[in-house]
C-alpha positions as CSV (number, residue, x, y, z in Angstrom):
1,X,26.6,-28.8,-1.1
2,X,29.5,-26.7,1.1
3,X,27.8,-23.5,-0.6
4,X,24.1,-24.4,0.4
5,X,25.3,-25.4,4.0
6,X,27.2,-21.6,4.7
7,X,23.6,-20.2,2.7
8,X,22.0,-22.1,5.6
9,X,24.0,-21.0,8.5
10,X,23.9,-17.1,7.1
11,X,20.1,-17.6,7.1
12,X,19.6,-19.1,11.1
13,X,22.4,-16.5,12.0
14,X,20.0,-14.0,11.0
15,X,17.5,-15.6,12.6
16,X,19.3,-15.4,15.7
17,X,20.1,-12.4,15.8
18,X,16.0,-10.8,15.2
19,X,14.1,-9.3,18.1
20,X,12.8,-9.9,20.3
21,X,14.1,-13.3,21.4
22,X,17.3,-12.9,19.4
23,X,20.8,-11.2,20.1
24,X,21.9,-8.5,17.8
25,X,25.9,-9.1,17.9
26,X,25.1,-12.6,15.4
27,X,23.9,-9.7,12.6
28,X,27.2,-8.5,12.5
29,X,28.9,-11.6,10.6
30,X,25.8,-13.3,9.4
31,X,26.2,-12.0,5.9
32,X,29.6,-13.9,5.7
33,X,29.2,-17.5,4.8
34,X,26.9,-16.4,2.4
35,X,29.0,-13.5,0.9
36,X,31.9,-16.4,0.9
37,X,29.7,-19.4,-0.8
38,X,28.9,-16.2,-3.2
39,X,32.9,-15.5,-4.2
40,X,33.7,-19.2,-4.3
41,X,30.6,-19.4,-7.2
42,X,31.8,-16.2,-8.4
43,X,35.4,-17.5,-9.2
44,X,35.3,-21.0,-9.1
45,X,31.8,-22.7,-10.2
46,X,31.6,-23.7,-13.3
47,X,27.9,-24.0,-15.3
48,X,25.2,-21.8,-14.8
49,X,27.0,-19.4,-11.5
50,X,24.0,-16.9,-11.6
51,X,21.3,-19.4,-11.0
52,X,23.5,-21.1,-8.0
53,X,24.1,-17.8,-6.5
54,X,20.4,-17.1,-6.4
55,X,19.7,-21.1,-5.8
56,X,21.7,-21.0,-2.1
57,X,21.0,-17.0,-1.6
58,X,17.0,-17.8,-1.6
59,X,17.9,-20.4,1.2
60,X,19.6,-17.7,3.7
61,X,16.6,-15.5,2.7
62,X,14.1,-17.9,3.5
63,X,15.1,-19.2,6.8
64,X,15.5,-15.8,7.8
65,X,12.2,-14.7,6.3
66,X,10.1,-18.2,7.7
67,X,11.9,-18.0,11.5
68,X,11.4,-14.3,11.4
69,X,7.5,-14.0,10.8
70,X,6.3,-17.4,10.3
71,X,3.3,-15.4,12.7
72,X,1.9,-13.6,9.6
73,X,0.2,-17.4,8.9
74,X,-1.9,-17.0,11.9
75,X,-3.5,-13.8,11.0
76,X,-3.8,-15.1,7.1
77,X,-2.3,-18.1,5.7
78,X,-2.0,-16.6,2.0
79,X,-0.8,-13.6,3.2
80,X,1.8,-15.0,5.1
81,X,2.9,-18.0,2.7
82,X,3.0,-14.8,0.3
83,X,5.1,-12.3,2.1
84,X,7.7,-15.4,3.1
85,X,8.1,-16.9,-0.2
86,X,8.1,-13.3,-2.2
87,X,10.4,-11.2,0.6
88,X,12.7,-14.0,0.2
89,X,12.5,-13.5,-3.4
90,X,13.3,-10.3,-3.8
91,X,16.1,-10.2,-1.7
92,X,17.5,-12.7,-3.3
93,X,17.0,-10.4,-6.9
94,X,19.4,-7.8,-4.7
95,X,21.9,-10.1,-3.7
96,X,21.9,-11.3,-7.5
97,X,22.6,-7.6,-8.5
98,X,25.5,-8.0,-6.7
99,X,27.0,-10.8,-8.0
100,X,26.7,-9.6,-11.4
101,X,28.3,-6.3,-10.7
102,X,31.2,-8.1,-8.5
103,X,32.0,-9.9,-11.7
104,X,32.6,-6.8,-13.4
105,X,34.7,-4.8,-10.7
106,X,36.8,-4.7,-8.1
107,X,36.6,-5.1,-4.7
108,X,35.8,-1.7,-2.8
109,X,33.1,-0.9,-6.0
110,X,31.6,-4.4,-5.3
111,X,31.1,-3.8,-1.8
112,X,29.7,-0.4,-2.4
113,X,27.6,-1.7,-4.4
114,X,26.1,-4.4,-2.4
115,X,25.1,-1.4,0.7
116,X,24.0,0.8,-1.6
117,X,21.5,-1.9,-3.5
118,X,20.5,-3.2,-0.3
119,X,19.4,0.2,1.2
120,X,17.6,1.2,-2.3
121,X,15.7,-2.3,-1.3
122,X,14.7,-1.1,1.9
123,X,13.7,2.1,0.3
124,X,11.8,0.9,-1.6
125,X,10.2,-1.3,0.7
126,X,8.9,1.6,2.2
127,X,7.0,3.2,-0.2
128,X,5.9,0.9,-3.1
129,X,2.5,-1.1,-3.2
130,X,3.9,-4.3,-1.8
131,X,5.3,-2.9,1.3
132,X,7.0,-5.0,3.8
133,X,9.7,-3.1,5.7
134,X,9.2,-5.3,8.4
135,X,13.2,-7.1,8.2
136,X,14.6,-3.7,7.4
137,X,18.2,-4.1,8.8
138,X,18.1,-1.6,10.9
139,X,15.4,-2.9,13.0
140,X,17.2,-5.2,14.5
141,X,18.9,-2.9,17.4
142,X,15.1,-1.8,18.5
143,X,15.9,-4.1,21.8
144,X,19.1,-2.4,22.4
145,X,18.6,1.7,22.2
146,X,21.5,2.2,24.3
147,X,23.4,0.8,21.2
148,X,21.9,3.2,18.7
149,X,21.2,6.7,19.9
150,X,22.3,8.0,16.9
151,X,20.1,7.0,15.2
152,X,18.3,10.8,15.6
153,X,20.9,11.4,13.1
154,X,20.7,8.5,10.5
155,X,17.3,7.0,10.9
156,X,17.6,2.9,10.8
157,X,19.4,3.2,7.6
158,X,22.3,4.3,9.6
159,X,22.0,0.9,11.1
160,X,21.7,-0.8,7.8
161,X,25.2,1.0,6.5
162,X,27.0,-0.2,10.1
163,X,25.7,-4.1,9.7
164,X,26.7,-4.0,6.0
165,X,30.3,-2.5,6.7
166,X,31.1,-5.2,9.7
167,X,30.0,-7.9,7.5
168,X,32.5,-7.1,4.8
169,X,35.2,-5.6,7.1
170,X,34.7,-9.1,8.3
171,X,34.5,-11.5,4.9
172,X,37.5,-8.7,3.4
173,X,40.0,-10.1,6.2
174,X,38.3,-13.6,5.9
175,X,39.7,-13.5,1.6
176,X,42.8,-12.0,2.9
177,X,43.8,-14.3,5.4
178,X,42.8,-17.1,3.0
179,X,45.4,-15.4,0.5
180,X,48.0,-14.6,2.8
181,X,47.5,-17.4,5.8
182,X,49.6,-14.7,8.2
183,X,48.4,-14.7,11.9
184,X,48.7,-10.7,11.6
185,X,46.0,-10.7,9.8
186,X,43.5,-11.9,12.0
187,X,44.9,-9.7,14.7
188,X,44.5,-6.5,12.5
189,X,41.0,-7.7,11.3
190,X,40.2,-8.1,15.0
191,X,41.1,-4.7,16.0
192,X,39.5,-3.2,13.0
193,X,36.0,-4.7,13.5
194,X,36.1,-4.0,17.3
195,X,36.6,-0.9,16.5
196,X,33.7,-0.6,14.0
197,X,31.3,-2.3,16.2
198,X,32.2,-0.6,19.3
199,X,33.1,3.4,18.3
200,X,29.0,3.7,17.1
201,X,28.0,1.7,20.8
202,X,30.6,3.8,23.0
203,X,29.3,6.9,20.9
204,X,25.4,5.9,21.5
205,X,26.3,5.1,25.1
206,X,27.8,8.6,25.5
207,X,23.9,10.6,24.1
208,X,22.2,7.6,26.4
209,X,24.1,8.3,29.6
210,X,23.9,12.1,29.0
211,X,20.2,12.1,28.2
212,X,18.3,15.0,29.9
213,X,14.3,14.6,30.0
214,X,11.7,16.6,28.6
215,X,11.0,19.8,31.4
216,X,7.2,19.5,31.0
217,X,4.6,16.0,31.2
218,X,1.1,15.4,30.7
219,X,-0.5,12.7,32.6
220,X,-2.3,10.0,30.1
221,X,-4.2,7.0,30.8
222,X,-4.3,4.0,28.0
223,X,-6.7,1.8,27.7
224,X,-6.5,-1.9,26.5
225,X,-9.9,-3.3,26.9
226,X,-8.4,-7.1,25.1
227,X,-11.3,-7.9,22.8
228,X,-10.8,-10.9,20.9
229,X,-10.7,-9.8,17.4
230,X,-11.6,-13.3,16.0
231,X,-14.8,-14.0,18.5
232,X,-15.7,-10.6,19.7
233,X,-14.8,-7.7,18.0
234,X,-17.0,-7.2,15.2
235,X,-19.8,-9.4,17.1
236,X,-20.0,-6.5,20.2
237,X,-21.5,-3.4,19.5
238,X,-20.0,-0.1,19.7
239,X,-22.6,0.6,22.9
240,X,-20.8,-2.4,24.6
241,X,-17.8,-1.1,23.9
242,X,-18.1,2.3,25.2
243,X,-19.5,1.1,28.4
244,X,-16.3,-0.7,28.8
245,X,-13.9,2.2,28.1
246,X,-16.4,4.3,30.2
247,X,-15.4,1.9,33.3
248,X,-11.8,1.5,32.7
249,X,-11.6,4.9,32.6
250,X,-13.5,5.8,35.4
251,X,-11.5,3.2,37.4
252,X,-7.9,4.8,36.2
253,X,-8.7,9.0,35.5
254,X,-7.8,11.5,38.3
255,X,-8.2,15.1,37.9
256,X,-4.9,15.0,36.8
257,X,-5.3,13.3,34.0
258,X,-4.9,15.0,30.6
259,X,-5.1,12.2,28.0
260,X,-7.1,9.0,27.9
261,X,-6.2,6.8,25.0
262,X,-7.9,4.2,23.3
263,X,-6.7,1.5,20.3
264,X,-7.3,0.9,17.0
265,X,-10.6,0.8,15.5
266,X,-11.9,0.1,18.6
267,X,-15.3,1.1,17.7
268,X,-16.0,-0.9,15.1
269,X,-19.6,-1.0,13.9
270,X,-19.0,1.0,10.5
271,X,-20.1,4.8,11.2
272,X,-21.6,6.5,8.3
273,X,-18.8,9.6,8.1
274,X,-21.7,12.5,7.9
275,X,-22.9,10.9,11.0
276,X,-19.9,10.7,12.6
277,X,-21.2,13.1,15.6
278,X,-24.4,11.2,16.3
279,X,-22.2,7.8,16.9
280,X,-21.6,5.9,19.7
281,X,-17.9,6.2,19.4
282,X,-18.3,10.3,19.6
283,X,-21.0,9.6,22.6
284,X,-18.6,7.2,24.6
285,X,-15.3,9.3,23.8
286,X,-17.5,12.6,25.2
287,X,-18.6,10.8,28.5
288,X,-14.8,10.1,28.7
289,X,-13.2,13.8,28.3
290,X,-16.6,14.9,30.2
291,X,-14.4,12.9,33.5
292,X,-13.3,16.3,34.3
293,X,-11.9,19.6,32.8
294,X,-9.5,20.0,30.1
295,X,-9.2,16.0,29.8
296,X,-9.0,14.6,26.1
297,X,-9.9,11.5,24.1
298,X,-8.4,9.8,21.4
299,X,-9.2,6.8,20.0
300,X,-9.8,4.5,16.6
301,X,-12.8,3.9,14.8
302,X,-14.2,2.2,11.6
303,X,-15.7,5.0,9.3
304,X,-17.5,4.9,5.8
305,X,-18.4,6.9,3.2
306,X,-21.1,6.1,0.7
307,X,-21.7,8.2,-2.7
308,X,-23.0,8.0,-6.1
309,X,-21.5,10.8,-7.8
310,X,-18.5,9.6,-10.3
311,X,-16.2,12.6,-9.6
312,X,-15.7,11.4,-6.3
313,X,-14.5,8.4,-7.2
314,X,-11.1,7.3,-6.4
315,X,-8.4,4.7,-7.0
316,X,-9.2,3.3,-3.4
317,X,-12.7,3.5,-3.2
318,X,-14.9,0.4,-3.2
319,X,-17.7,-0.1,-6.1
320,X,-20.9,-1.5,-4.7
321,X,-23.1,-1.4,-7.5
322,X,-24.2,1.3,-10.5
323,X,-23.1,4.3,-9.8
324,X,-22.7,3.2,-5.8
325,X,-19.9,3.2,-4.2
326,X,-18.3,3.6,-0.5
327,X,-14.9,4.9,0.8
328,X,-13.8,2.6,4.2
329,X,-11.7,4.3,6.6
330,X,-9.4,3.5,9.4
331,X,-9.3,6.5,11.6
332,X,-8.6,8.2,14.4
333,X,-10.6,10.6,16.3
334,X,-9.8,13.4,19.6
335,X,-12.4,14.9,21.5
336,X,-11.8,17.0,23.8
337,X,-13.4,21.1,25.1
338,X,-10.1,22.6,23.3
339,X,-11.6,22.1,19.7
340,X,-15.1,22.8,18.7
341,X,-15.1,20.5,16.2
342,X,-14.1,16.7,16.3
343,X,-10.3,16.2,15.2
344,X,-9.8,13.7,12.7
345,X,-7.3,11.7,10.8
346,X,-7.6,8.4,8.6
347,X,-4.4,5.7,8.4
348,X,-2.4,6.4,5.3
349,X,0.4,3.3,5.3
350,X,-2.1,0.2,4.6
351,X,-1.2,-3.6,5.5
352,X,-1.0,-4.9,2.0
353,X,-3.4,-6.8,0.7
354,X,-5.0,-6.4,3.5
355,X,-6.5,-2.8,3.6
356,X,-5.3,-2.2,0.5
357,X,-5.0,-3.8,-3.3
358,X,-1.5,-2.9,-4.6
359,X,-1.3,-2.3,-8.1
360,X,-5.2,-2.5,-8.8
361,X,-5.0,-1.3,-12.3
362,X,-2.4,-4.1,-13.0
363,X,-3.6,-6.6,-11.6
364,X,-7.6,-6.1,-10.5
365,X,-8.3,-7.4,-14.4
366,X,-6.5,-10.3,-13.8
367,X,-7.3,-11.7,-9.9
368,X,-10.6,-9.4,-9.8
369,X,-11.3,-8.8,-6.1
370,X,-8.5,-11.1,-4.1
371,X,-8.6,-9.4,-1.0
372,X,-7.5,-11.0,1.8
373,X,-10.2,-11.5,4.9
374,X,-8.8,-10.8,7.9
375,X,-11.2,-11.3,10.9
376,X,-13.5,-9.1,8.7
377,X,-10.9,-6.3,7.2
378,X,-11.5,-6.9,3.4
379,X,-12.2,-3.6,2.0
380,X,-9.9,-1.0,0.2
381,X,-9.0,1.4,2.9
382,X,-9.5,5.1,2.0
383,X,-6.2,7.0,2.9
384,X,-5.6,10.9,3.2
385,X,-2.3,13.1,2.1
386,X,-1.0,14.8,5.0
387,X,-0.1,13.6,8.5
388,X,-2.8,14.9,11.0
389,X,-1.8,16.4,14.2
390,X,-4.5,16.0,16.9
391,X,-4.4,18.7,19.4
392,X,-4.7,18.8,23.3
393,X,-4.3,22.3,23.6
394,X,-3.0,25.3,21.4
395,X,0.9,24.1,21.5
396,X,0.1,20.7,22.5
397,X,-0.5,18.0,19.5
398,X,-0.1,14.4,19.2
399,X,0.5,11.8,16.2
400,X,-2.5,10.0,16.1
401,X,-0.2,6.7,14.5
402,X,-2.5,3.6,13.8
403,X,-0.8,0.2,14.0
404,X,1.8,0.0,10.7
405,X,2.2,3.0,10.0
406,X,4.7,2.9,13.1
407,X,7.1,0.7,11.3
408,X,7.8,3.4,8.8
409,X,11.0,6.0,9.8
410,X,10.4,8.8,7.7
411,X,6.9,8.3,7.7
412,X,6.7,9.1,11.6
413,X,8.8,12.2,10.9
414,X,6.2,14.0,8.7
415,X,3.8,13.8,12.1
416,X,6.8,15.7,14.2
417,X,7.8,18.3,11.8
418,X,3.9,19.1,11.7
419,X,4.0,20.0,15.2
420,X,3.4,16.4,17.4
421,X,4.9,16.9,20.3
422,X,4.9,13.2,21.6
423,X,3.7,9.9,19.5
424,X,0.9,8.2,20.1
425,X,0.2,4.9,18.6
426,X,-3.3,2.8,18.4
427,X,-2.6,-0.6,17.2
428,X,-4.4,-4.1,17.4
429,X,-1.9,-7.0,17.3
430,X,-4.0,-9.6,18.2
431,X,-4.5,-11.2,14.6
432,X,-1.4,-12.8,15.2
433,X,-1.8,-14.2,18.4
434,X,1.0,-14.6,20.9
435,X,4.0,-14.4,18.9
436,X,6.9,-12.3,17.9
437,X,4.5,-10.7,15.5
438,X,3.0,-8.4,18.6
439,X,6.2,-8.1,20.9
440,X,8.2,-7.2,17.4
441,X,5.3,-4.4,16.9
442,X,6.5,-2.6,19.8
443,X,9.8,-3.1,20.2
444,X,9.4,-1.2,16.5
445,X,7.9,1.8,18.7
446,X,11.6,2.0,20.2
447,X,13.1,3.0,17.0
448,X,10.8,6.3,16.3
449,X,10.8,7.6,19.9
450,X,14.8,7.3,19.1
451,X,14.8,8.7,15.4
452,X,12.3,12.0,17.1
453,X,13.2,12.4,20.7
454,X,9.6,11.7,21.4
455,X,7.5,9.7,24.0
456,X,5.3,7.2,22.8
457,X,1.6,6.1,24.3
458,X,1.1,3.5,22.8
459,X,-2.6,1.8,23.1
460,X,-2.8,-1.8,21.8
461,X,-6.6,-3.8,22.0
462,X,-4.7,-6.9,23.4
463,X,-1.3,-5.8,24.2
464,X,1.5,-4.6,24.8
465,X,0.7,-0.8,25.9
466,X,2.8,0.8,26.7
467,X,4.9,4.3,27.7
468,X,8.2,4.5,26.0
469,X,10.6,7.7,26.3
470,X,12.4,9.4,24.1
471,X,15.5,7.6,24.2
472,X,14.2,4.3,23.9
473,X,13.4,3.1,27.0
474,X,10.0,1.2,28.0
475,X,8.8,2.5,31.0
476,X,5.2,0.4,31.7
477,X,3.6,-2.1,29.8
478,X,0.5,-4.1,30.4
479,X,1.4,-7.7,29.2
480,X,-0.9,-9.2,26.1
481,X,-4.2,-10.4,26.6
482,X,-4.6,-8.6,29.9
483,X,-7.7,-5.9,30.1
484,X,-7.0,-3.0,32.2
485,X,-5.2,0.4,31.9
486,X,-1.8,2.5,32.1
487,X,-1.1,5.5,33.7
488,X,2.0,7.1,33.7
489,X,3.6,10.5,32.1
490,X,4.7,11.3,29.0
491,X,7.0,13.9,27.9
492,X,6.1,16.9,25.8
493,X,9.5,17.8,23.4
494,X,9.8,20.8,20.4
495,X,12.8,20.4,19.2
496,X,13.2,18.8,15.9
497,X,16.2,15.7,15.3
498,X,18.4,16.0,12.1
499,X,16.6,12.8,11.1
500,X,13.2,14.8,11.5
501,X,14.3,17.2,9.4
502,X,16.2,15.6,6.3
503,X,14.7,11.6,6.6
504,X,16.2,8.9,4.8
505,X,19.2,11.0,3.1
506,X,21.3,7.9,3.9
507,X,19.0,6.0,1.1
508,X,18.7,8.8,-1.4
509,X,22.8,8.8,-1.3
510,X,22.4,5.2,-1.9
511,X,20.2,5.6,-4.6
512,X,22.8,7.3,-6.9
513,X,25.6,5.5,-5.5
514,X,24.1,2.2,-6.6
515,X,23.1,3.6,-10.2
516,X,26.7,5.3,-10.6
517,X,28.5,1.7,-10.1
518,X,26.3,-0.4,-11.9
519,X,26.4,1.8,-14.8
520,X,30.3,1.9,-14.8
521,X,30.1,-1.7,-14.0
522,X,28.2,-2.4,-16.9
523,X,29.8,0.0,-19.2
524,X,33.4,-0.9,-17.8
525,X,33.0,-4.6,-18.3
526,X,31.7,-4.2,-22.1
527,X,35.0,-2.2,-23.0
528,X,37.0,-5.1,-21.5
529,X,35.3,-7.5,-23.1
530,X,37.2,-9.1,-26.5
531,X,36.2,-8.4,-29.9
């Protein structure tokens, strides 16, 4: 019972320490009751020690995971009950890991271990079919940038690395003073984590306070015209639509004005692609940039692709009948008197389940076509290879980001070393209603604008839009459910961050690391082992 009661504190510490209502310090010895309930199993539980470790470490997991985004269940019930129950589950498989491989070694290798596995997790996370990189560790600083500047240098997995070494500087002192019961120790421990926690903040605090901004702006206007997605969305027609982006941004443009922004799949009717010109998306986003000279559009829209011929088909396309089939698209599209022809890119990280069916060759024959229906979104999303840069000018691009694909580090990266020179992101948050599920979204924003020295526009149907500068600041928002418009500047950066340019090293490092020890774990342990 002791065990399942310090499982249950690790799990609301966690809790507590989660943006955007939480306090970051609490993530900093949340992994210790459950690391100690883990040791006290490890050495002395008697029975069955693997399937009480994993018993009490799916308890901190779940709390964490239920408190965390219990909002999912508003947008989807499956989904939600889903991500909860199998999130929790799988990082309870990685905390497992580490039990069996602290059985095996020492210390120092144990503890290795456990960072390493856990950032292979995240890794992972990011780039399989069942992607939820949502509780990456590193998120949890996105309310604090002035505590993780560096991050330009390590990505959130930099933050993941610092969490993990507090929490066992923390539980090593916690077994030594158990040991040793000397008073020194506590004071040395003391010191030591101080030290750990604060060097990286005083450090951060150092590129905050010295941070010099961008020497040339552009003047953009965003546009959150809060259409219920539920009630209204996909009942209004793209003609309403455009006459109500048409006023907001006849009510908020000045000549000055060099960018007006719209949100995700805002025109949502379902354009035929090879019609794409003739649309009233491409009408309404014309009448826009026609508000003066030199001003562009960019904005989302729902786009389809319908075909017969089997070579076309792909993994992601949608089979209507006989030889029939469609590819759905998410997209994003810039008009503007720079480019002849319409600029165009189509979201390429899909909300499982959702816009995408992971694993389809898997598991298609055995659920057939479990998609989840959210407010209408139930078709496999047709995704493209490269990161799009939409253009302004000649030297002037954007990243034309649609709603998740901001949650991902090295993702965002691929957009900047193609030549964006500030982020803009079109999201619609308002499946989820008014919860941490939309204010987590943007506080999410914080993180890349850190990772690339970029601003961030950030257009959201319902809320929160908002301007956010390259070190992680928020400059304007316009508060959910509230229809109206930003203006403000945004800064217009070149120069590339060592996380831009080499990503998620921290994880690849990780990856070997973790294979390396349980290998000689493994190997080690089986020598040892009597006859």
């Amino acid at each position: 019972m002791k065990n399942f009661l310090l499982a249950l504190v690790s799990g609301i510490l966690l809790a507590m320490a989660w943006p955007t209502y939480g306090f970051p310090i609490f993530i900093f010895f949340a992994f210790v009751p459950l690391l100690y309930a883990e040791f006290k199993v490890r050495n002395y539980s008697e029975g069955n020690p693997k399937l009480k470790v994993f018993a009490f470490s799916y308890t901190t997991f779940f709390i964490w995971n239920l408190v965390t985004t219990w909002w999912i269940y508003n947008s989807t019930p499956f989904g939600g009950i889903f991500a909860i129950l199998a999130n929790s589950l799988l990082m309870s498989i990685v905390f497992l890991l580490y039990h069996i491989v602290a059985k095996r070694t020492g210390f120092k290798a144990a503890s290795a271990f456990l960072i390493s596995i856990w950032m292979v997790f995240e890794k992972i996370h990011l780039n399989w079919d069942f992607s939820w990189p949502w509780l990456n560790l590193g998120n949890v600083f996105s309310e604090f940038p002035a505590w993780i500047q560096w991050y330009e240098f390590t990505g959130t997995f930099g933050g993941t690395l610092w969490v993990w070494l507090v929490n066992i500087a923390i539980f090593k002192s916690l077994l030594s003073y158990r040991e040793f019961r000397e008073k020194t120790i506590i004071a040395r421990s003391a010191m030591k984590v101080l030290l750990l926690v604060g060097i990286p903040i005083l450090i951060s605090g150092i590129i905050y306070w010295n941070y010099e901004a961008p020497e040339d702006f552009i003047d953009v206007v965003i546009l959150q015209p809060n259409i219920n997605p539920y009630t209204e969305k996909y009942n209004t027609t793209d003609r309403k639509i455009g006459e109500l982006l048409l006023d907001l941004s006849e009510n908020a443009v000045n000549p000055e004005t060099d960018l007006v922004i719209a949100p995700e799949t805002v025109f949502a009717d379902g354009t035929q692609l090879q019609n794409l010109n003739n649309s009233e998306g491409v009408f309404y986003g014309e009448q826009i940039s026609r508000l003066h000279d030199d001003l562009s559009f960019l904005g989302g829209i729902t786009l389809y692709e319908r075909f017969n011929d089997p070579g076309k088909v792909r993994s992601q396309s949608n089979r209507i009948g006989p030889n029939d089939w469609y590819d759905d698209y998410n997209s994003a599209f810039m008009i503007n008197d720079h480019s002849d022809t319409l600029q165009l890119y189509h979201k390429s990280k899909l909300v499982v389940g959702v816009e995408n069916f992971p694993y389809q060759d898997i598991l298609k024959p055995l659920l057939g076509d479990v998609m989840i229906d959210l407010g209408g979104t139930v078709a496999m999303k047709t995704t493209q290879e490269e990161r799009e840069v939409l253009y302004l000018q000649d030297s002037l691009g954007t990243a034309p980001i649609i709603c998740y694909e901001s949650v991902y580090g090295e993702y965002v990266t691929e957009y900047v070393e193609n030549g964006a020179n500030f982020l803009s992101i079109i999201t619609n948050d308002a499946w989820w209603g008014d919860t941490q599920g939309h204010q987590q979204h943007l506080s999410y924003a914080r993180l890349r604008a850190i990772e690339n020295r970029r601003f961030v526009a950030r257009s959201a149907n319902t809320g929160i839009s908002a301007i956010i500068n390259s070190r992680g600041d928020v400059l304007k928002t316009l508060a959910y459910e509230e229809r109206g418009s930003i203006s403000g500047r945004v800064g217009v950066q070149n120069e590339l961050t060592f996380y831009t340019q080499y990503g998620d090293y921290l994880a690849r490092i990780a990856q070997f690391l973790a294979l390396f020890i349980f290998l000689f774990s493994v190997v080690k342990y089986n020598r040892k082992r009597p006859a």
